[in-house]
C-alpha positions in Angstrom: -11.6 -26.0 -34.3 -10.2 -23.6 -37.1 -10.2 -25.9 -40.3 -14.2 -25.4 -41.3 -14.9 -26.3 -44.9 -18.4 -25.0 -45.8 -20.3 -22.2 -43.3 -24.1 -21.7 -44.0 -25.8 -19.0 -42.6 -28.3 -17.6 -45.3 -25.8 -17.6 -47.9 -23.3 -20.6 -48.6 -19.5 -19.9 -48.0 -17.4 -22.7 -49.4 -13.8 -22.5 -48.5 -10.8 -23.2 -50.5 -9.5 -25.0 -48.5 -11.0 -23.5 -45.3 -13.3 -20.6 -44.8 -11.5 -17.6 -43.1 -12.4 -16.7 -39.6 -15.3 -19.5 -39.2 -14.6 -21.2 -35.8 -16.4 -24.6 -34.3 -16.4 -24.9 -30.9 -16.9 -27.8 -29.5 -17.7 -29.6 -26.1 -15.8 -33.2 -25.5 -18.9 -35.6 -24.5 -17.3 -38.9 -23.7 -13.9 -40.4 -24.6 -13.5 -44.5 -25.0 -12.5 -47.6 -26.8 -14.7 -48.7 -29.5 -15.5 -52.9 -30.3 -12.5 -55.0 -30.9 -11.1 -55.2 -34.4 -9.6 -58.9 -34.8 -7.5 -59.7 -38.2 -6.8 -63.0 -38.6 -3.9 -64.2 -41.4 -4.1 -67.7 -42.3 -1.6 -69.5 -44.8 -1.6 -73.1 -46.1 1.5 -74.2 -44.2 2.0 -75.3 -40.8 2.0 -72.7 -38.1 1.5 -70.1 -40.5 -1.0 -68.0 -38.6 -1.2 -64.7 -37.1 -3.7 -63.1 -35.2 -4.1 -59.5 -33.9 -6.4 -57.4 -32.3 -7.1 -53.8 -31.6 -9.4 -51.2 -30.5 -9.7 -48.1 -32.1 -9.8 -44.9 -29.8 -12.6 -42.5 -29.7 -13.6 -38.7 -29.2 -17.4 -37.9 -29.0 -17.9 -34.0 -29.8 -21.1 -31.7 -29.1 -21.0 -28.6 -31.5 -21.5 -26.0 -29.0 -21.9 -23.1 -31.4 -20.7 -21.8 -34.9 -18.9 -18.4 -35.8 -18.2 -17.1 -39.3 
């Protein structure tokens, strides 16, 4: 990952936007789905319902070191 915002190593470097030359890099732990998001649209006349349902992708990270 290039786009690091803030770097602290003794001193704090605060990007604008991003800090030149700091690189994350990182180490995918697991990928999934997350819980099930239902909406649920209800109106005062007859069959005027929707429902829908989703679930929202995920990445889990592990910050495997830091360079500035």
């Amino acid at each position: 990952m290039t786009e690091v915002l803030a770097v602290n190593n003794g001193e704090l470097k605060v990007g604008a936007p991003f800090v030149n030359g700091a690189t994350v890099e990182l180490e995918v732990v697991t990928e999934g789905k997350d819980k099930k998001v239902i909406t649920f649209k209800k109106r005062r006349r007859k069959d005027s319902k929707v429902k829908r349902g989703f679930r929202r992708q995920y990445t889990r990270v592990k910050v495997v070191s830091i360079k500035a």
